[in-house]
PQR file with spaces between the fields and no chain letter, atoms N, CA, C, O and H, PARSE charges and radii, in Angstrom:
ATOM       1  N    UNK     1      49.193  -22.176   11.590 -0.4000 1.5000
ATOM       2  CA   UNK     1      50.494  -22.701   11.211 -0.0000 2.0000
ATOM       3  C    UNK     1      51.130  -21.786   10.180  0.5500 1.7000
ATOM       4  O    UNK     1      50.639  -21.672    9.057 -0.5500 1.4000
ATOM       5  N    UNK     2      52.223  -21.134   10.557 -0.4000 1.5000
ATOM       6  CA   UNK     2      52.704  -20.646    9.628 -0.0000 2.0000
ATOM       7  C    UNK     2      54.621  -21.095    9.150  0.5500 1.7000
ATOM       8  O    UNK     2      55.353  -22.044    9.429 -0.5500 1.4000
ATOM       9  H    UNK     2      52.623  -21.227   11.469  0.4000 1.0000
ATOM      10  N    UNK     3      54.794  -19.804    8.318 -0.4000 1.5000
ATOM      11  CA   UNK     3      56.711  -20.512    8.076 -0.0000 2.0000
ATOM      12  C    UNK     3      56.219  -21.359    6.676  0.5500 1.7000
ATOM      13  O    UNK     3      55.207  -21.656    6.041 -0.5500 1.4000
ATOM      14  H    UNK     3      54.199  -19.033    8.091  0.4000 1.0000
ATOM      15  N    UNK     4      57.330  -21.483    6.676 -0.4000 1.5000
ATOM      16  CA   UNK     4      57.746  -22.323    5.360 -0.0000 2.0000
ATOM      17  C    UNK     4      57.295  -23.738    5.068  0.5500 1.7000
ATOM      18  O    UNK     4      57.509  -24.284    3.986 -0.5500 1.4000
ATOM      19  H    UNK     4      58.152  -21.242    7.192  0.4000 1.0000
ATOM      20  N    UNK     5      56.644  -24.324    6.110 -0.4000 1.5000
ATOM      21  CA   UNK     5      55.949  -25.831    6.146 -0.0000 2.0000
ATOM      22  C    UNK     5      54.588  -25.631    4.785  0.5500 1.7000
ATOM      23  O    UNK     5      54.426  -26.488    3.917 -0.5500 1.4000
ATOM      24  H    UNK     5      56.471  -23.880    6.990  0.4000 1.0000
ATOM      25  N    UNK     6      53.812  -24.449    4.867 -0.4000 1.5000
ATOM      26  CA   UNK     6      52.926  -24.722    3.681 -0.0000 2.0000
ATOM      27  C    UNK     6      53.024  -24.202    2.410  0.5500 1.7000
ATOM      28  O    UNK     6      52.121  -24.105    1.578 -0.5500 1.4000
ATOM      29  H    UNK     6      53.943  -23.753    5.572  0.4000 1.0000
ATOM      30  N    UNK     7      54.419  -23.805    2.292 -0.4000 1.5000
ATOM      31  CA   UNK     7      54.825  -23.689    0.975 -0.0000 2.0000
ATOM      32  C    UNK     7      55.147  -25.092    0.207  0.5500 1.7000
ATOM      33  O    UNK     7      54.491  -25.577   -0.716 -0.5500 1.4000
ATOM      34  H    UNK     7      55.152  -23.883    2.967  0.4000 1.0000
ATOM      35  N    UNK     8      56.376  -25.649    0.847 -0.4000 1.5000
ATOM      36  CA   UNK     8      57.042  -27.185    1.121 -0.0000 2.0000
ATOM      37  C    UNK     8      55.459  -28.164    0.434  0.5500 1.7000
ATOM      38  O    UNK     8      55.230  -28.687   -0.657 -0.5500 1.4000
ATOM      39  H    UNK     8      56.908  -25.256    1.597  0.4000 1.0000
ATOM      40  N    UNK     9      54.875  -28.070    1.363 -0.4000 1.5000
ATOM      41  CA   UNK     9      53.442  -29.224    1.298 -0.0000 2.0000
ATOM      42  C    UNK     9      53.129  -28.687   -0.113  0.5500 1.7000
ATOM      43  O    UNK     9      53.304  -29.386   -1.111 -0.5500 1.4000
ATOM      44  H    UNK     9      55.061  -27.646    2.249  0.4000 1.0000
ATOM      45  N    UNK    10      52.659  -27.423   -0.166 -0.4000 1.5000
ATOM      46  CA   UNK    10      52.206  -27.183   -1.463 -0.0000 2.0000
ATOM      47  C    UNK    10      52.985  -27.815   -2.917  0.5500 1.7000
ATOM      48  O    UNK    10      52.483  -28.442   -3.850 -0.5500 1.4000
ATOM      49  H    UNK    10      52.516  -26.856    0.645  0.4000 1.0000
ATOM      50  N    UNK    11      54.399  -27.375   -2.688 -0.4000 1.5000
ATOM      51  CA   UNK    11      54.809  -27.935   -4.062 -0.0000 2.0000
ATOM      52  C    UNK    11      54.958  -29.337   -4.267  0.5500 1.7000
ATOM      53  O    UNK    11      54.985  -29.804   -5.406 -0.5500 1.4000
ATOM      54  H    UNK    11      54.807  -26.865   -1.929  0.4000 1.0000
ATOM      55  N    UNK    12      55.099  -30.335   -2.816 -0.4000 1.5000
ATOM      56  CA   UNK    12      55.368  -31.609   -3.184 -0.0000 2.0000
ATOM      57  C    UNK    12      53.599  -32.097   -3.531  0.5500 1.7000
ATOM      58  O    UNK    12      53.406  -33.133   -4.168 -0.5500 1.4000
ATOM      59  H    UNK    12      55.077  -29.955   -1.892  0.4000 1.0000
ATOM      60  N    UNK    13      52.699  -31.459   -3.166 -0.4000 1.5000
ATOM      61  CA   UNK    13      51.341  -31.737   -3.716 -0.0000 2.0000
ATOM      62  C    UNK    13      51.236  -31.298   -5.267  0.5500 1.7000
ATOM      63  O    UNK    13      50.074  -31.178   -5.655 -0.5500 1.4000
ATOM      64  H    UNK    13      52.855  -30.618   -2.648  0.4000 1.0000
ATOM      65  N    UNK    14      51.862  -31.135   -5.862 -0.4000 1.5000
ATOM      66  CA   UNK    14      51.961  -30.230   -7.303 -0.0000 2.0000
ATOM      67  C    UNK    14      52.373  -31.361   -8.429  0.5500 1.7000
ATOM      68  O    UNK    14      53.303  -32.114   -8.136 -0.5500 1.4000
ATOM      69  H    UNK    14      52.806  -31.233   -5.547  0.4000 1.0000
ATOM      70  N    UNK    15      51.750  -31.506   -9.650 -0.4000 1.5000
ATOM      71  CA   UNK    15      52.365  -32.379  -10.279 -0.0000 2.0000
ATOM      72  C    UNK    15      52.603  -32.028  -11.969  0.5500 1.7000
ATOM      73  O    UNK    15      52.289  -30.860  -12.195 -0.5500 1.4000
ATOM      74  H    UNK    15      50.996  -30.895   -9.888  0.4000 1.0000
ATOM      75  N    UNK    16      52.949  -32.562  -12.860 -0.4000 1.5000
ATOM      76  CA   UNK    16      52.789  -31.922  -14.261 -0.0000 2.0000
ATOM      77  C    UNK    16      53.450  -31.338  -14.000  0.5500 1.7000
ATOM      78  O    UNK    16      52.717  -30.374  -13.778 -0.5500 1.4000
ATOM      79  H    UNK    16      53.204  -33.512  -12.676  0.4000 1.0000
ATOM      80  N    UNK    17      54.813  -30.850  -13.689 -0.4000 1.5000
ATOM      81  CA   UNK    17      55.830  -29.466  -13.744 -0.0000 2.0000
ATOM      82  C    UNK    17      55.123  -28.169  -12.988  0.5500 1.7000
ATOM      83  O    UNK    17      55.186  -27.039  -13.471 -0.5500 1.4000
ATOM      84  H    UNK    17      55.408  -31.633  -13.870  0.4000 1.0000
ATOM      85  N    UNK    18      54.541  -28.424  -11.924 -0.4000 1.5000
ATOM      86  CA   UNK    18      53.820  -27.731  -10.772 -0.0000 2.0000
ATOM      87  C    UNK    18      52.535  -27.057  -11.667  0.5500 1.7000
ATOM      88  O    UNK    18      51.992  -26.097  -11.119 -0.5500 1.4000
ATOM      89  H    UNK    18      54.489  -29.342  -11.531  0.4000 1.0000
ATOM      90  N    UNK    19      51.977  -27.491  -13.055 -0.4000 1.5000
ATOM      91  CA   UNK    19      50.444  -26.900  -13.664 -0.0000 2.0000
ATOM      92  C    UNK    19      49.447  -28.236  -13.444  0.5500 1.7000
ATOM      93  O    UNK    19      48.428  -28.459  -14.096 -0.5500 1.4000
ATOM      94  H    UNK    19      52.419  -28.271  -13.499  0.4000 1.0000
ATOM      95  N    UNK    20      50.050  -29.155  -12.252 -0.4000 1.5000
ATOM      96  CA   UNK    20      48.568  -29.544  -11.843 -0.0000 2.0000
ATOM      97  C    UNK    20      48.331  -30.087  -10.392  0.5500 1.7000
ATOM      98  O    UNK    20      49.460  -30.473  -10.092 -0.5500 1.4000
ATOM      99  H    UNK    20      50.878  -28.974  -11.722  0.4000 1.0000
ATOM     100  N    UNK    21      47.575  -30.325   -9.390 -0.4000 1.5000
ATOM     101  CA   UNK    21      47.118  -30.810   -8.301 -0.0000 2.0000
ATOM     102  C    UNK    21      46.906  -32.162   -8.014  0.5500 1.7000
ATOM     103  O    UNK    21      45.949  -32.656   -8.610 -0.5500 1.4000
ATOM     104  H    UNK    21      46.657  -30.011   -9.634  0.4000 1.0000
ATOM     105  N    UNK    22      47.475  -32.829   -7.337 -0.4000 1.5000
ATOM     106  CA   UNK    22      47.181  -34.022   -6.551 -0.0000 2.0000
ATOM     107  C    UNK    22      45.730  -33.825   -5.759  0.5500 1.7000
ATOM     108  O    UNK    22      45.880  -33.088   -4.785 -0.5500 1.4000
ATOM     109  H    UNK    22      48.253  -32.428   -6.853  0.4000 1.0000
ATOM     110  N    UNK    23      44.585  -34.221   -5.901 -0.4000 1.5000
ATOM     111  CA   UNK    23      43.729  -34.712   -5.310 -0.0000 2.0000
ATOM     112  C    UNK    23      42.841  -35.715   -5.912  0.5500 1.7000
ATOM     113  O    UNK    23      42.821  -36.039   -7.100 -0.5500 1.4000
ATOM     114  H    UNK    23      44.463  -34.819   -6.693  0.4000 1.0000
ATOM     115  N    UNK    24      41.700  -36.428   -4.428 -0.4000 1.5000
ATOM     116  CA   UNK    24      40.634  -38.008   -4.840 -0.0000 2.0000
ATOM     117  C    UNK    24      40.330  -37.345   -6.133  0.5500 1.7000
ATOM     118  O    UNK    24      40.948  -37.645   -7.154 -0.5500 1.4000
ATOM     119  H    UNK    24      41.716  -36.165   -3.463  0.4000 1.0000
ATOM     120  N    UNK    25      39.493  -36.547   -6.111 -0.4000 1.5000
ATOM     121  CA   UNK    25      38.820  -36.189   -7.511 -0.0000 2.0000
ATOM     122  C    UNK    25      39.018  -34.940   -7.917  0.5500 1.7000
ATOM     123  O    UNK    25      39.293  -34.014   -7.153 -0.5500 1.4000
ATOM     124  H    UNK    25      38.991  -36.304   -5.281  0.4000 1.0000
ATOM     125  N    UNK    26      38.888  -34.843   -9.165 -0.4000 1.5000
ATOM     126  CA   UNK    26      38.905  -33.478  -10.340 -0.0000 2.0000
ATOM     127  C    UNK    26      37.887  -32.903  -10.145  0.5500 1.7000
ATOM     128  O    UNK    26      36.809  -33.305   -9.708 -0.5500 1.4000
ATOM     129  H    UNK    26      38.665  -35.595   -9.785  0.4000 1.0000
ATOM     130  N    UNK    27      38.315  -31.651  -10.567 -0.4000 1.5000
ATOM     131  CA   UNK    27      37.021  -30.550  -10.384 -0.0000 2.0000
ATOM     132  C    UNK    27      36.617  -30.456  -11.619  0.5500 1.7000
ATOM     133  O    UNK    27      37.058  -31.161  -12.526 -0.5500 1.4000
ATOM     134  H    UNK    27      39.190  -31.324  -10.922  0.4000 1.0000
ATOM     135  N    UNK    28      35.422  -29.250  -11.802 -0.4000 1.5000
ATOM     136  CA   UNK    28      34.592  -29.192  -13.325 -0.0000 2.0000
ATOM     137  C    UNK    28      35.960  -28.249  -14.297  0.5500 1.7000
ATOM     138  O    UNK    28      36.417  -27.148  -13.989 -0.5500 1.4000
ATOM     139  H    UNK    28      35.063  -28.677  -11.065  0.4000 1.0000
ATOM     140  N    UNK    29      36.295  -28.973  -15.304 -0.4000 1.5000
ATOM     141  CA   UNK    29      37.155  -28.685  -16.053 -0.0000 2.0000
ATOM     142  C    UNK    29      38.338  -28.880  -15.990  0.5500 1.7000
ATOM     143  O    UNK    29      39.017  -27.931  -16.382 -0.5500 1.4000
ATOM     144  H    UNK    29      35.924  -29.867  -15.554  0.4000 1.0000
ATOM     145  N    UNK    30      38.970  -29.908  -15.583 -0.4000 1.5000
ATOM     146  CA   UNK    30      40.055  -30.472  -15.238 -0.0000 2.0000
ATOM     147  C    UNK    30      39.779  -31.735  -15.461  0.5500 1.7000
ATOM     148  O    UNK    30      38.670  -32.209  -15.214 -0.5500 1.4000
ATOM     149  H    UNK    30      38.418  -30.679  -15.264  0.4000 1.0000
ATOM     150  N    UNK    31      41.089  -32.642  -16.117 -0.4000 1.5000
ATOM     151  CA   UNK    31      41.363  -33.601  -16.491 -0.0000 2.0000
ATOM     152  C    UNK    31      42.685  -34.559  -15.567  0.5500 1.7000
ATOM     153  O    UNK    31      43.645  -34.042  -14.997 -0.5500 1.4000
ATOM     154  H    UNK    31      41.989  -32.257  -16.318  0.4000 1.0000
ATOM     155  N    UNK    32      42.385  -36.007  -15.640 -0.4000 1.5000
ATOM     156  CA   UNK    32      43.631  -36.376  -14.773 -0.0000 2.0000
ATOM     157  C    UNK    32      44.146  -37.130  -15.743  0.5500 1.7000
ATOM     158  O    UNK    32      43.519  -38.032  -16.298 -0.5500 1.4000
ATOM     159  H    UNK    32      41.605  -36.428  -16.103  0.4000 1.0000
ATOM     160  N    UNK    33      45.586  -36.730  -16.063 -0.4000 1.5000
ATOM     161  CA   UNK    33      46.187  -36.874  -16.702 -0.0000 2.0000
ATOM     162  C    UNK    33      47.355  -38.366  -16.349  0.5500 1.7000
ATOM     163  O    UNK    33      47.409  -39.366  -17.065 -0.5500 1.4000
ATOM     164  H    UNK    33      46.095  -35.997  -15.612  0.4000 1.0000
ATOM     165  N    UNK    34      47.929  -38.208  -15.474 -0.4000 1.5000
ATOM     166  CA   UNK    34      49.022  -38.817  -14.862 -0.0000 2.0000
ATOM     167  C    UNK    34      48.386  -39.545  -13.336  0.5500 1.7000
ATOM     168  O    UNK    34      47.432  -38.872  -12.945 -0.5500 1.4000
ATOM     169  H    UNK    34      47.886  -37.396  -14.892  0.4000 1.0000
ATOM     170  N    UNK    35      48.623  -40.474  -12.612 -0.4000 1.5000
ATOM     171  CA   UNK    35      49.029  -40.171  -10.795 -0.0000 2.0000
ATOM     172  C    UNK    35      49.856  -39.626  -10.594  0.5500 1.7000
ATOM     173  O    UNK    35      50.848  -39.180  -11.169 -0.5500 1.4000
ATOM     174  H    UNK    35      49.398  -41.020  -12.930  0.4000 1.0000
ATOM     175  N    UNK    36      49.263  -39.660   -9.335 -0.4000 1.5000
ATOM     176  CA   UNK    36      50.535  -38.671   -8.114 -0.0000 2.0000
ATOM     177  C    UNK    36      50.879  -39.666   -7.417  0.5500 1.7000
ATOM     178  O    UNK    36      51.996  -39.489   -6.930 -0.5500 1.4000
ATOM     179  H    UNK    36      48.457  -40.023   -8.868  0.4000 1.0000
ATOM     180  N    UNK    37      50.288  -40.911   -7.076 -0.4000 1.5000
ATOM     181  CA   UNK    37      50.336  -41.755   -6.045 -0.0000 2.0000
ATOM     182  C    UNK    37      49.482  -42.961   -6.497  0.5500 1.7000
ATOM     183  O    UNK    37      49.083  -42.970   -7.662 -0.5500 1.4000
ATOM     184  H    UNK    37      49.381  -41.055   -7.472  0.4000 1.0000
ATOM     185  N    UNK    38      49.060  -44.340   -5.370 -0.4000 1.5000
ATOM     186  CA   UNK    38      48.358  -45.009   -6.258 -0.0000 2.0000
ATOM     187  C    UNK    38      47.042  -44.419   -5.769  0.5500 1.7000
ATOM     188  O    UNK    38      46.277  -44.838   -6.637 -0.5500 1.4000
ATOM     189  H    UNK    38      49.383  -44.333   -4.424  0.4000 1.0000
ATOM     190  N    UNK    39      46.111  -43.529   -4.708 -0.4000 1.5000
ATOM     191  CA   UNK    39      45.155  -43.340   -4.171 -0.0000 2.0000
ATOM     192  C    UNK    39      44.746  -41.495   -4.872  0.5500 1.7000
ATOM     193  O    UNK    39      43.547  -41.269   -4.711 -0.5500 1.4000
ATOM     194  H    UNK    39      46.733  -43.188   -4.003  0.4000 1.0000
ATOM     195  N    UNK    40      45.385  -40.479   -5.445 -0.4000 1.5000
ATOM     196  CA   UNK    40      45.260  -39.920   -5.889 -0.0000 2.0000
ATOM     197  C    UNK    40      45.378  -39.048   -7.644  0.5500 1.7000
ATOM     198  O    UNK    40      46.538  -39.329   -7.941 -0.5500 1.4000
ATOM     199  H    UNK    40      46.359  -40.663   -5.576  0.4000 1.0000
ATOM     200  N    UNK    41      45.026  -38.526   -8.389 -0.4000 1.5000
ATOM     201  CA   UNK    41      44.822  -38.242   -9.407 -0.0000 2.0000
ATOM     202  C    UNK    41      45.271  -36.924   -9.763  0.5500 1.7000
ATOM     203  O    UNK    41      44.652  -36.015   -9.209 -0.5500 1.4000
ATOM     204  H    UNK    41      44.083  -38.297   -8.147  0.4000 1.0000
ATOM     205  N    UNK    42      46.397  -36.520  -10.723 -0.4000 1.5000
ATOM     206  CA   UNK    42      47.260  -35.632  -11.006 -0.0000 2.0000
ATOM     207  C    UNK    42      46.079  -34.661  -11.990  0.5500 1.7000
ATOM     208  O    UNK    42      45.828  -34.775  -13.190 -0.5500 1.4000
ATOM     209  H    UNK    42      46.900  -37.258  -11.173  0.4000 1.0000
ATOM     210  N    UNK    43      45.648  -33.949  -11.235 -0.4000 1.5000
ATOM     211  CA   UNK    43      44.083  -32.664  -12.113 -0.0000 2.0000
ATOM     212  C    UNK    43      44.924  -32.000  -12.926  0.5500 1.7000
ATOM     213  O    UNK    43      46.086  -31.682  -12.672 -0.5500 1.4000
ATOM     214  H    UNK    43      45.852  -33.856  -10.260  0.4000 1.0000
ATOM     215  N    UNK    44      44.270  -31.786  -13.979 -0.4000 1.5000
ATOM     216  CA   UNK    44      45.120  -30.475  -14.722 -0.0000 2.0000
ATOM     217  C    UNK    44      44.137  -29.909  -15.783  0.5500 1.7000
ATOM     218  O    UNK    44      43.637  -30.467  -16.760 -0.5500 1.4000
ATOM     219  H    UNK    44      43.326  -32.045  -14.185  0.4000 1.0000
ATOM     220  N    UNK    45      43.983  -28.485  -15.257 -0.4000 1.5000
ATOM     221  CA   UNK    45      43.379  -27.636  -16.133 -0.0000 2.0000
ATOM     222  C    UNK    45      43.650  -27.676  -17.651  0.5500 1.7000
ATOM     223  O    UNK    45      44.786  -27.467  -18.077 -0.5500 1.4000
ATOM     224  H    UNK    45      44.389  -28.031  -14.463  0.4000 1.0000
ATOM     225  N    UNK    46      42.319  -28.021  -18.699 -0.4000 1.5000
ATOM     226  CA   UNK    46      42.360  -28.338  -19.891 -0.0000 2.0000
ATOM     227  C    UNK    46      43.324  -27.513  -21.443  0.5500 1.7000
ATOM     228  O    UNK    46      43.610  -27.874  -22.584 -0.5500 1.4000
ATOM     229  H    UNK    46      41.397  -28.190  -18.353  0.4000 1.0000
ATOM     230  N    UNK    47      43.506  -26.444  -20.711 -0.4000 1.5000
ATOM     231  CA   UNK    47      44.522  -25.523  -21.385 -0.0000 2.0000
ATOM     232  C    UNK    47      46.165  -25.992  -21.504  0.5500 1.7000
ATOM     233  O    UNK    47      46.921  -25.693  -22.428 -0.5500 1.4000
ATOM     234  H    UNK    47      43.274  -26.151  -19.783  0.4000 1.0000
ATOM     235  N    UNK    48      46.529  -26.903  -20.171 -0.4000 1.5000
ATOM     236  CA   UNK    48      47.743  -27.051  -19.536 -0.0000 2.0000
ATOM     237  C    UNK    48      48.202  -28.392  -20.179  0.5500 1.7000
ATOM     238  O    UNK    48      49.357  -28.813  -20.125 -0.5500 1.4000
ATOM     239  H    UNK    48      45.914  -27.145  -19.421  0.4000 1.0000
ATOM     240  N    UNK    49      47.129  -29.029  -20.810 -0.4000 1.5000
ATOM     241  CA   UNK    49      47.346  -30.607  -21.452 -0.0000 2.0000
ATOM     242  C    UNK    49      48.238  -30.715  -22.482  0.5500 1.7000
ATOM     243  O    UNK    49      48.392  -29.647  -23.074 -0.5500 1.4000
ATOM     244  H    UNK    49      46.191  -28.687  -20.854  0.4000 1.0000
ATOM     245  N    UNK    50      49.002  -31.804  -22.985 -0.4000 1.5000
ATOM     246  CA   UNK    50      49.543  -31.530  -23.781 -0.0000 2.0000
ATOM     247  C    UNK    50      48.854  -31.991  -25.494  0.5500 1.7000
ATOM     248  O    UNK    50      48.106  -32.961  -25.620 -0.5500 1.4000
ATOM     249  H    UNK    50      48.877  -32.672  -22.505  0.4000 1.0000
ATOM     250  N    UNK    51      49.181  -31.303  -26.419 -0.4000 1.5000
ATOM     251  CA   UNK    51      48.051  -31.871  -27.869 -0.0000 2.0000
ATOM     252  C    UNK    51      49.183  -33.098  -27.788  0.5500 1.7000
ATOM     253  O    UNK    51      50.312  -33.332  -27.357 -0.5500 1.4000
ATOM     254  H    UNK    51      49.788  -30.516  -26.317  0.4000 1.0000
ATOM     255  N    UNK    52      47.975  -33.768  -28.575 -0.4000 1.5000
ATOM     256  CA   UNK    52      47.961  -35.032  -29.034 -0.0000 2.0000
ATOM     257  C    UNK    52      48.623  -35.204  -31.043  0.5500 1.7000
ATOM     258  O    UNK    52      48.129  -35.067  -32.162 -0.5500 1.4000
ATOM     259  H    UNK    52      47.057  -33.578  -28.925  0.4000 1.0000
ATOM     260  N    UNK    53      49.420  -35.421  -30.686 -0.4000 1.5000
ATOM     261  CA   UNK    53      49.598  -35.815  -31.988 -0.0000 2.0000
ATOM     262  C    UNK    53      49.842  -37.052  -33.145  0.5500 1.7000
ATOM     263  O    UNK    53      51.041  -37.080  -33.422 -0.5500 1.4000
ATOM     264  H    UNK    53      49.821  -35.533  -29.776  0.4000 1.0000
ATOM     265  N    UNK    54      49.426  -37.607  -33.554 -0.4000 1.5000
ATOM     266  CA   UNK    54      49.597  -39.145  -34.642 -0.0000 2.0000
ATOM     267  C    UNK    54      48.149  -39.564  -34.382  0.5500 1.7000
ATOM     268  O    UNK    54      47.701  -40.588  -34.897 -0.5500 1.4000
ATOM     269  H    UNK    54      48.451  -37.584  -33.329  0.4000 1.0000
């Protein structure tokens, strides 16, 4: 499959301002921050988080 269909998929799979991934589960070093949906979990590499402040 090619063309512009797996660009499209890619970014609407993208979440956090496109620095994180919609998938079931997180990988080693990634945090889920947000959903994407009610069945998936917005991953985001621990660098990309935002600090916490108060």
């Amino acid at each position: 499959r090619s063309g512009p269909n797996i660009y499209i998929r890619r970014f609407f799979n993208t979440c956090w301002r496109t620095k994180g991934v919609c998938r079931k589960s997180c990988f080693r070093g990634e945090l889920y921050h947000i959903f994407c949906d009610t069945s998936h979990l917005c991953c985001i590499n621990k660098k990309f988080m935002p600090i916490q402040v108060g």
